[in-house]
C-alpha positions in Angstrom: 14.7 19.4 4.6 11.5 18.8 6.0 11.3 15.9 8.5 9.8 12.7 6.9 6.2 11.8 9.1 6.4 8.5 10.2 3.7 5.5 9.1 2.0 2.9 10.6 4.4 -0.4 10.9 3.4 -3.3 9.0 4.1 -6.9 10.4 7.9 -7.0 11.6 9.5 -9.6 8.3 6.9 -6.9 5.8 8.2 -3.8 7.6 11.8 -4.7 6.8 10.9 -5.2 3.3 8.4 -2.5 2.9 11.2 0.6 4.6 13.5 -0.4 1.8 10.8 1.3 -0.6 10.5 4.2 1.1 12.9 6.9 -0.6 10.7 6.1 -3.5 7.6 6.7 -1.6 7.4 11.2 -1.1 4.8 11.1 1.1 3.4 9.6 4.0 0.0 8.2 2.5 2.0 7.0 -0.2 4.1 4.6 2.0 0.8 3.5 3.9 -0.7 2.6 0.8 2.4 0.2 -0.1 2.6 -1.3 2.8 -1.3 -1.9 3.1 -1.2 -3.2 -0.8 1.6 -5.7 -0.7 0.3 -7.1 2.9 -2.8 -7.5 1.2 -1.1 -9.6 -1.3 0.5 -11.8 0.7 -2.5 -12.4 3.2 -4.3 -15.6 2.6 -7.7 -15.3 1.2 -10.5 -16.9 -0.5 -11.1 -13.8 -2.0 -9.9 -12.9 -5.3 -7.6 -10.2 -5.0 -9.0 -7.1 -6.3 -8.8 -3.4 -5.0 -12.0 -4.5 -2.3 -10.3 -8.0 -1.7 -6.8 -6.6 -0.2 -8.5 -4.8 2.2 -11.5 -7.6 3.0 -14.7 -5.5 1.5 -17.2 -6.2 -0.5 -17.1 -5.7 -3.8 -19.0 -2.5 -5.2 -20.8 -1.6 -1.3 -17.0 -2.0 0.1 -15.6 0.5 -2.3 -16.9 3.3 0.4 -14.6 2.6 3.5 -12.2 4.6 3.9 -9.5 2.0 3.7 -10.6 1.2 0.5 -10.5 4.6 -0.8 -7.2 5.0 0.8 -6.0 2.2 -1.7 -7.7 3.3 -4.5 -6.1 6.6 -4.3 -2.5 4.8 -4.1 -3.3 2.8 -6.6 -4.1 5.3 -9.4 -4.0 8.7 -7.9 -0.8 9.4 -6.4 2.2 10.3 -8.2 4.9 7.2 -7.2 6.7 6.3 -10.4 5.4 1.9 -10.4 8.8 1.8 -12.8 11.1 2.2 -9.9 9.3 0.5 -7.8 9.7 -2.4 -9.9 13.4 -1.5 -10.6 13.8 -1.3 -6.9 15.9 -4.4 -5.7 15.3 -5.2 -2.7 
């Protein structure tokens, strides 16, 4: 089996949550993009929260960063299955 590449930590109380999500996650960009989309949830903003909004860009110009493409690709390119995600208890 092919060793597992290891991810940028969230914060330590989202980090607990977010590695108990990870056997549903295959690959690497895949648990990134989790753990950048529910911090981006939680995070307090005036902004609402859109795609652009969880990672603090403007709408339409701030599609372009990466980060923002990073999420968009999570979001409604990769291959995760959202229904055990949602099954998942954590």
């Amino acid at each position: 089996m092919t060793k597992r590449i290891d991810v940028a930590t969230a914060p330590v109380p989202l980090e607990e949550y977010a590695k108990h999500f990870d056997p549903l996650f295959g690959k690497s960009n895949q648990r990134e993009g989790f753990r950048g989309s529910v911090e981006g949830l939680l995070l307090p903003s005036e902004r609402p929260k859109t795609l652009t909004g969880l990672v603090n860009t403007e709408s339409v110009v701030g599609a372009k960063p990466p980060r923002a493409q990073k999420l968009q690709r999570f979001v409604s390119e990769s291959d995760w299955d959202e229904r055990k995600v949602q099954a998942e208890k954590p």
